[in-house]
N, C-alpha and C positions, 0 to 999 in steps of 0.2 A: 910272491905268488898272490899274494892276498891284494897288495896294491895293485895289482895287473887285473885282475878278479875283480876288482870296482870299478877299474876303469872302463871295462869292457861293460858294465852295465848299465854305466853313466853313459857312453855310448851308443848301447842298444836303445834306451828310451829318450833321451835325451831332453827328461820333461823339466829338468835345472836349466838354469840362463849359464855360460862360462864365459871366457874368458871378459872376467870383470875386474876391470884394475880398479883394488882399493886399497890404503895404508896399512900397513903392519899392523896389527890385532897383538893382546896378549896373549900368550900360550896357552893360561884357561880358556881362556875367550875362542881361542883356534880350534881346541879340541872338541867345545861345546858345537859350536858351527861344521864342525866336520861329522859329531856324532848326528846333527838333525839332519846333515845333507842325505847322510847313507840312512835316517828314517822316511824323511822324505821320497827317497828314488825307492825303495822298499815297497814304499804305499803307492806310488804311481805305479810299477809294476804290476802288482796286484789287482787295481782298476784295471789298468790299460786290458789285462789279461782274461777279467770276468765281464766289464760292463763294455769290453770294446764288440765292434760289428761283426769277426770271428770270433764268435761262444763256441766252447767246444765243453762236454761233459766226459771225454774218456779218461782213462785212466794215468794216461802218457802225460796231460795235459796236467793232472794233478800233480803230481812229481815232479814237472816242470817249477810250479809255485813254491812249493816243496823246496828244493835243490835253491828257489830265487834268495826265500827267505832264511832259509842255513847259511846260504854265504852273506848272507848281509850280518847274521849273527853271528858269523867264525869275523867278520872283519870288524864287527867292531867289538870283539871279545878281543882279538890282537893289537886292536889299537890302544885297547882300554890298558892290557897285562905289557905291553911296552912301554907305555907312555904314560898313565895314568897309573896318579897313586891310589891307595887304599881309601884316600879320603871322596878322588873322583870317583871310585866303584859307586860309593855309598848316591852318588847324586845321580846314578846311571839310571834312569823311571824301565823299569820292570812293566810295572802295572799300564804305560803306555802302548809295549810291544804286544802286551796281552790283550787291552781294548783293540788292536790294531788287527789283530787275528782274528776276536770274537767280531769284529765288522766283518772282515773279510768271509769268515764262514756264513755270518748271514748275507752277504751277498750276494755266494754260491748257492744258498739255498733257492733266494729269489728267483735268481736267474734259473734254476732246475725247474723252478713249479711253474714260472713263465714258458718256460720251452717244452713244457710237458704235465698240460695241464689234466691229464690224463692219469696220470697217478692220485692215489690217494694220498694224505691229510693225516701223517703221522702225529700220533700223540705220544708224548713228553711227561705229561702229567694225569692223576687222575680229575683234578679241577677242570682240564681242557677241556673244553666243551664247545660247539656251536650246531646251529641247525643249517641242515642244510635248505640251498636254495631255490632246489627243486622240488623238496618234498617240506615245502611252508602252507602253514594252514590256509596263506592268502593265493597260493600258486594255481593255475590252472589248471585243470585236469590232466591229467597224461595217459596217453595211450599205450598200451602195452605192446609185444611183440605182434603177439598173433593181430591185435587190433590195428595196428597199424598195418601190417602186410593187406587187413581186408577193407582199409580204406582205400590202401593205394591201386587194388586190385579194383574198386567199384568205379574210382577216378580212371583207369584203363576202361571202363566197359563205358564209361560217360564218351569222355573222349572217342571212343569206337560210335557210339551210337552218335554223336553230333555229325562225326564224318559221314556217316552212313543218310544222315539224315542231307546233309549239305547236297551230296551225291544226288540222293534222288530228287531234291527242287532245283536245283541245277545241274539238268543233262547235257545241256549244251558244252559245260569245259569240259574238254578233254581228262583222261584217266594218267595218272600220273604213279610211277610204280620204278622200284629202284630193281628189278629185275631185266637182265639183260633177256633174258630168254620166253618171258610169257609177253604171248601172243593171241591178239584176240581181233573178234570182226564186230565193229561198232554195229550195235540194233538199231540207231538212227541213216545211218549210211547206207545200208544195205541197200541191195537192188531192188528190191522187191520192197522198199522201202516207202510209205507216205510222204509225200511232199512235207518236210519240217518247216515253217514260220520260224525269220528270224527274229531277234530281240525286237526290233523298232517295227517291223508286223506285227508281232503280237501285240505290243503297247500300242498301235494303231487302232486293232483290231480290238483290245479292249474300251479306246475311249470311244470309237462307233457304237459298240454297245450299251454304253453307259447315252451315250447322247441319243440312242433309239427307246431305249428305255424312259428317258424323260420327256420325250415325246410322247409315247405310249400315253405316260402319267398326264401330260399335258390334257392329251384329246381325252381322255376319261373325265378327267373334272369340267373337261369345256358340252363333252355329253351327257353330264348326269351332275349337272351343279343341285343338285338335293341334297347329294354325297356331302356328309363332314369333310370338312378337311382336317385331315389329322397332323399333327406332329410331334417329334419328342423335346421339343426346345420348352425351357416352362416359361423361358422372358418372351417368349414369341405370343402375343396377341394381335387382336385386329376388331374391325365392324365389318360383319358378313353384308354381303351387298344386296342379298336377297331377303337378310331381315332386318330391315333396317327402318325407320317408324314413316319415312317417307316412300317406303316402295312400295308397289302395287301389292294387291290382294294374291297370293301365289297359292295354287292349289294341290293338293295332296297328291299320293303317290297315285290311289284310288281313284281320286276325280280326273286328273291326269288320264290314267288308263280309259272310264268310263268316258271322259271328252273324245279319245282318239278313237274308241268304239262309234260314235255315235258321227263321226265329221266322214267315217270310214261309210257307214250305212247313207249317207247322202250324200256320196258321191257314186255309189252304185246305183242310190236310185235316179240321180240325173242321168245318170248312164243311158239308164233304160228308157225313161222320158226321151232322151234325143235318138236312141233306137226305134221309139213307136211314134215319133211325131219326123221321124226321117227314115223312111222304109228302103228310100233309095239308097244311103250310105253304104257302103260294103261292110262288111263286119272285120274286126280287125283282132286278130288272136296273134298270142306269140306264142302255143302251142304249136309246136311243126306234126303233131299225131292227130291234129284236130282238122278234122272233115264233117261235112255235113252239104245238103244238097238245098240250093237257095229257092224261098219258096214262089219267090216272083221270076226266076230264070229256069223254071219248071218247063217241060215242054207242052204240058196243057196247058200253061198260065194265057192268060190274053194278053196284049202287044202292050205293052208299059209304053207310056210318054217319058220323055226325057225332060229335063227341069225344063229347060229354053219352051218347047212344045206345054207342058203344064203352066207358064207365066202365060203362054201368048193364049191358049184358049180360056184362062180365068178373066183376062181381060176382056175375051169378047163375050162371053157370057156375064159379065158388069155392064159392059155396052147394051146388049141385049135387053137387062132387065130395065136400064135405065130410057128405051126407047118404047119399052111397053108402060112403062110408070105415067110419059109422056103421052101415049097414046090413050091411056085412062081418062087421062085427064083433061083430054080435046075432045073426047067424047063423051064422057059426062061433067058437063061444067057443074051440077045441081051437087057435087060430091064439094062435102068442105073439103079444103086445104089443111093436110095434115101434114106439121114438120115436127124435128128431132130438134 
């Protein structure tokens, strides 16, 4: 039973090399190599069973190891008490099968705290001691229950407001909502709705504004170059054109105003010079309210000559004078001769 019982072990794991032809061995020698082979397939069991890729921690599982290593120590307890004398007991290492356990329990332990890091850090001793790694004097702060619940709650309200914010600078994307049933009437769609500007209108309709705008700024400095020019660049300098040691004498805001008062009052009075030294002119108003009654188309007035008629009788009254000046002068010779 006991031979059948190792074989089937040797079989289940199969972590020995067999069928190896080698010479005859002494009897010592055979039984020595028979007791490390059933150590050896012992401790492979043991690994294969804790450190393999099915870990199991139940109770079935233990028993199993349990039951492995009873029968590898009822087999070579019957190998020993048949075959082996009193003197073999004595060379039998004890204290190997016992390091072989104390491994093995520590590497059930490992394997537990690995797969279950979640329990606590039994102590053994009163010396045991370590600090933990969470609460080290160098660790970073930690937050508590309640504290944590009301960060994650302000990061929901963040979150809500950025949405809410995205929403309202972009109305144009559509509302997007995992309800089957709500149902709403867009306020841009609407019938009664303003004409909406698409994307590439509006960005049109921005840069026209921009470009009227710098116009605007254009014609201002081009009608009022007095004006600073301002700017906020500090590397931006220049020579103003207006004061520069070669340009003309330029006049203030004052003399300015006072020049355009005074070029304003001589042109009204030439005005009036070519009204009183030309009667005939018509008068010429761009008031449409403005009436008044002409004093030379009066119905008393006397018969006006027309320009053509005033050239031709100035001329004959030059002639006129110039034939009495003649006639002076044929009739009294004894008159000096007076010229211009």
């Amino acid at each position: 039973h006991s031979n059948q019982r190792n074989a089937t072990v040797c079989l289940g794991f199969c972590s020995l090399p067999h069928n190896i032809q080698t010479k005859p061995e002494p009897k010592g020698k055979q039984k020595q190599i028979k007791r490390n082979t059933q150590r050896a397939i012992c401790k492979s069991m043991i690994h294969q069973r804790i450190m393999g890729s099915k870990l199991s921690t139940n109770t079935e599982t233990e028993w199993e190891l349990v039951d492995a290593i009873d029968d590898a120590e009822d087999v070579s307890n019957e190998d020993t008490s048949d075959e082996y004398s009193d003197d073999d007991e004595e060379e039998y290492d004890e204290e190997e099968m016992k390091l072989i356990l104390a491994e093995t329990k520590r590497l059930r332990f490992m394997a537990d705290a690995f797969l279950h890091p979640e329990k606590p850090v039994p102590r053994t001793g009163l010396c045991l001691c370590d600090g933990c790694y969470y609460d080290r004097p160098s660790a970073p702060a930690r937050l508590g229950k309640e504290e944590a619940d009301e960060a994650a709650q302000i990061v929901s309200d963040a979150a809500s407001l950025g949405r809410l914010a995205h929403d309202y600078a972009h109305p144009e994307e559509p509302c997007v909502t995992s309800d089957p049933a709500a149902t709403a009437r867009s306020y841009y769609d609407r019938y009664s709705a303003e004409p909406q500007l698409t994307v590439e209108e509006a960005e049109e309709q921005a840069r026209i504004i921009i470009d009227i705008e710098a116009l605007r700024k254009a014609a201002r400095d081009y009608l009022h170059p007095e004006v600073g020019v301002t700017h906020t660049d500090p590397v931006c300098f220049g020579r103003n054109y207006y004061a520069r040691s070669t340009a003309p004498e330029q006049l203030s805001y004052e003399d300015a105003e006072e020049q355009a008062h005074i070029l304003a009052d001589a042109k009204a009075l030439k005005e009036r010079a070519v009204m009183y030294f030309h009667p005939e002119l018509p008068v010429v108003t761009s008031d449409p309210t403005s009436v008044a009654r002409c004093y030379f188309h009066r119905a008393s007035a006397p018969m006006q000559l027309s320009y053509e008629e005033a050239e031709e009788q100035s001329r004959i009254l030059a002639n006129a004078a110039a034939l009495k000046k003649l006639a002076v002068d044929y009739g009294h010779p004894e008159l000096p001769v007076v010229t211009s």
